[in-house]
N, C-alpha and C positions, 0 to 999 in steps of 0.2 A: 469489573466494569463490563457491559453489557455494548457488543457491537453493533452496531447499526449496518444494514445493507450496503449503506454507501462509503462507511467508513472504512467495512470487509473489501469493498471491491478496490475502492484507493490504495490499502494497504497491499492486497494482491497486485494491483498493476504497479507499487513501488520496488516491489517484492520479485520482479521479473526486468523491471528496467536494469540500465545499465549504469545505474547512480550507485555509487560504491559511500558508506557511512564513512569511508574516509576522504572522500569530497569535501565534507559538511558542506551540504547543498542548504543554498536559501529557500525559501519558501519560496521563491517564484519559481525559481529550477526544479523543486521537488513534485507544481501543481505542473511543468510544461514535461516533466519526467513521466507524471502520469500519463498525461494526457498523448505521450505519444504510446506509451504501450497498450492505452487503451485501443488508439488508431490501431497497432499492429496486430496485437492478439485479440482485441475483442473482448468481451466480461468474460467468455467460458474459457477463452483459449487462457486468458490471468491465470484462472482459477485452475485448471489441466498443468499449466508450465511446476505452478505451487508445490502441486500433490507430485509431481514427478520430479523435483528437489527435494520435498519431503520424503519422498521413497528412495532415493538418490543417497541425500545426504543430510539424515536428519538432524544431527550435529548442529553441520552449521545454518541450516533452512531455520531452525529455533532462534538464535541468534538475530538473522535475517529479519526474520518475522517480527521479533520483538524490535529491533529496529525501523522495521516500515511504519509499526504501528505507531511509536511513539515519532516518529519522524511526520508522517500524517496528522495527527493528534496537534504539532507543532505548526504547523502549514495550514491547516484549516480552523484547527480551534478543536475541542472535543463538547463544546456546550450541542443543546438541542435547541430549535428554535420553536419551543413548545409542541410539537406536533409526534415528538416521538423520532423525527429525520433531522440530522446535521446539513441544512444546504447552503453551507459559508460558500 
């Protein structure tokens, strides 16, 4: 499956929050999860924190990841709304 921008950047700022997959957060808490790390890191600071867990500790960053993604995927939906961008 092919990512979309917005999708990458959700999953990055899931992926640096402090929502642990043994929460099982709802989809409200997962969009208010982003939405703060977006406030605190910013899209580059996501994407910086990512690579420096993936240099870190790639083990479990894999894990992580694949977890944000489909945790994201669940929270906003993974359809397109024909344009090519996801903006649930």
């Amino acid at each position: 499956m092919i990512l979309n921008t917005i999708e990458s950047a959700r999953a990055e700022a899931l992926f640096v929050s402090t929502v642990q997959p043994s929460d099982l957060p709802t989809s409200d808490e997962v969009r208010r999860a982003i939405a703060s790390a977006l406030c605190r890191w910013r899209r580059t600071g996501c994407a910086g924190q990512v690579a420096t867990e993936f240099g870190d500790h790639p083990d479990s960053a894999v894990t992580r990841m694949c977890w944000a993604l489909a945790t994201v995927r669940t929270a906003f939906g993974s359809g397109c709304n024909g344009s090519g961008t996801n903006w649930h």
